[in-house]
C-alpha angles and dihedrals in degrees: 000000000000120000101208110171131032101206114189125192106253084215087054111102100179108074100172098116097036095050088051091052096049090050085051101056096027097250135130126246118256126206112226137150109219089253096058093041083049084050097050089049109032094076105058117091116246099266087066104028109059090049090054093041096048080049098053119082107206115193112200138154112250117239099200144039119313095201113068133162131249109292095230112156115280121231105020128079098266113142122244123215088208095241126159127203126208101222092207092136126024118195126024141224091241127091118218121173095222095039103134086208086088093083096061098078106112093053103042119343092164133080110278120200115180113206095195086069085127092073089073083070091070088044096051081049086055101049097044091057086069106024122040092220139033118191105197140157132176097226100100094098109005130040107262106228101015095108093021101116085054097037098035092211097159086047085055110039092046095052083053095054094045094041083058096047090236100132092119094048108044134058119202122199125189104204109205150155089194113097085216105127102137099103079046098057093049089041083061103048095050088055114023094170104062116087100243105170117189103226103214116200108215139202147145112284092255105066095058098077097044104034114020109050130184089021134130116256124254089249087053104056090032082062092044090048097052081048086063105045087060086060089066096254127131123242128215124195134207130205102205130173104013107195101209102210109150089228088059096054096096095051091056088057090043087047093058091042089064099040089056093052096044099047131046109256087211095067097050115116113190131341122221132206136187137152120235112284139185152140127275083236085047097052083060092054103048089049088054094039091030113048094159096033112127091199104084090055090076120116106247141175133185140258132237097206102047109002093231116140108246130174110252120276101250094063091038100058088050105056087047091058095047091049092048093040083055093045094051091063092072096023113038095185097022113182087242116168129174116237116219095356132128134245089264094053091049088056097035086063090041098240130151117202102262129218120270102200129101 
């Protein structure tokens, strides 16, 4: 991961954080507004673009609302696990083959950081005087912790919770596939009291080198995460994408087991599942970006409700029972949830929506 290019907005008049990453990489400040940045890139063809545009920071002020719900599909009975995400950074420095942040290219295929990100402060006020706990995260459409040691977030974030007095009614996830933890250690121990949980994004060894470049190995954020944990943090760990191929179910199983013995079970938060899942215009990129990738030799049918390719049920309902089966050996009652699924998938795997609270 090689950050090439600080962009500011040439309307952005705070250049705190730009000018602190320039002096980081050894790199100027450019002026830009979004529409000429969007001009230099759009016209490259993928193989060019999304390495310059993972390469490029972009600081910007943010228009809209930082806090924002679960995106869970609207108007079907999908269940939603009632998760908000902080939108502080969109885009990220690593690569994955299934990453639905390549569609967003045309919007914004750079590296967006957006310097305003202590008005969410005034919108998570907002929101407690009318709910007792908010479980967020801001790794909906960034990596948590993969410029952390250069944008400090969880420094941030955590310093937030604990100024406001809210460590008891909010519970703050960093979802990565960095083993960078450091800043969140620290974080931690500055402030013991606040529920900082490490989201660690989990798959089978093989896909690491194919489909999920420039990030860090498993063995790498299990050890970070055990690291963590010490500190007195809590981990959650997220299964997705599961790629249900009948010759990988036994990795998944193996790669619980390892999870579970690695990590204590006491200091899990929440487990997360989901199936492998894409667009028809995605399937095409990541065939072009993604020669050697397996994933696009599953077996996949789409969806009514949100056109989205999925596995069939069946199978689908099967590997989530063996997962779970593996994980409640270790955790008889485990916090387990389905990402993305319906009512009937939730019932044909026999879960009940767990609670999400310390």
């Amino acid at each position: 991961m090689t950050i090439r290019r600080i962009v500011a907005d040439s309307r952005l008049n705070d250049l705190t954080l730009a000018e602190k990453a320039a002096a980081h990489f050894g790199l100027p400040v450019e002026r830009l507004t979004k529409d000429e940045l969007l001009a230099e890139l759009l016209p490259l063809p993928p193989e060019e673009l999304f390495p310059a545009a993972k390469a490029t920071l972009f600081f910007t002020e943010k228009k809209g609302p930082f806090l924002t719900a679960c995106r869970c599909p609207s108007g079907a009975d999908y269940r939603c696990c009632g998760y908000f995400t902080i939108q502080s950074v969109s885009g990220c420095p690593y690569d994955c083959s299934y990453c639905i942040l390549q569609h967003l290219i045309g919007n914004n295929p750079f590296i967006s950081v957006f310097v305003n990100r202590e008005s969410v402060e005034t919108e998570i006020r907002t929101y407690l005087e009318s709910h007792r706990h908010l479980r967020v995260g801001t790794g909906e459409l960034a990596d948590s912790l993969a410029l952390d040691d250069l944008l400090d977030e969880s420094g941030f974030f955590t310093a937030m919770i604990a100024r406001n007095g809210w460590e008891e009614r909010i519970s703050f996830e960093f979802k990565t596939k960095s083993a960078m933890v450091d800043n969140l250690i620290a974080a931690k121990g500055r402030h013991p009291a606040a529920d900082l949980v490490i989201g660690l994004s989990v798959n089978i060894d093989r896909f690491h080198a194919t489909d999920e470049r420039h990030t860090a190995p498993m063995a790498d954020r299990i050890a970070a995460a055990v690291r963590f944990q010490q500190a007195g943090g809590r981990v959650a760990l997220h299964f997705d994408p599961i790629v249900m191929r009948d010759e990988f179910l036994g990795d998944y199983r193996a790669l619980c087991d390892r999870l579970l013995t690695a990590l204590d079970p006491k200091k899990i938060a929440w487990i997360s599942m989901g199936g492998l899942r894409h667009s028809l215009s995605l399937t095409a990129l990541m065939r072009r970006r993604w020669p050697a990738s397996e994933l696009t030799l599953c077996e996949m049918f789409p969806s009514a409700d949100d056109h989205k390719l999925r596995i069939l049920a069946p199978v689908r309902a099967r590997f989530y029972r063996a997962i779970a089966g593996t994980i409640q050996k270790y955790i008889p009652e485990p916090p387990l949830y389905l990402c993305m699924e319906k009512e009937f998938m939730w019932e044909r795997v026999k879960l009940d929506a767990p609670s999400f609270t310390r």
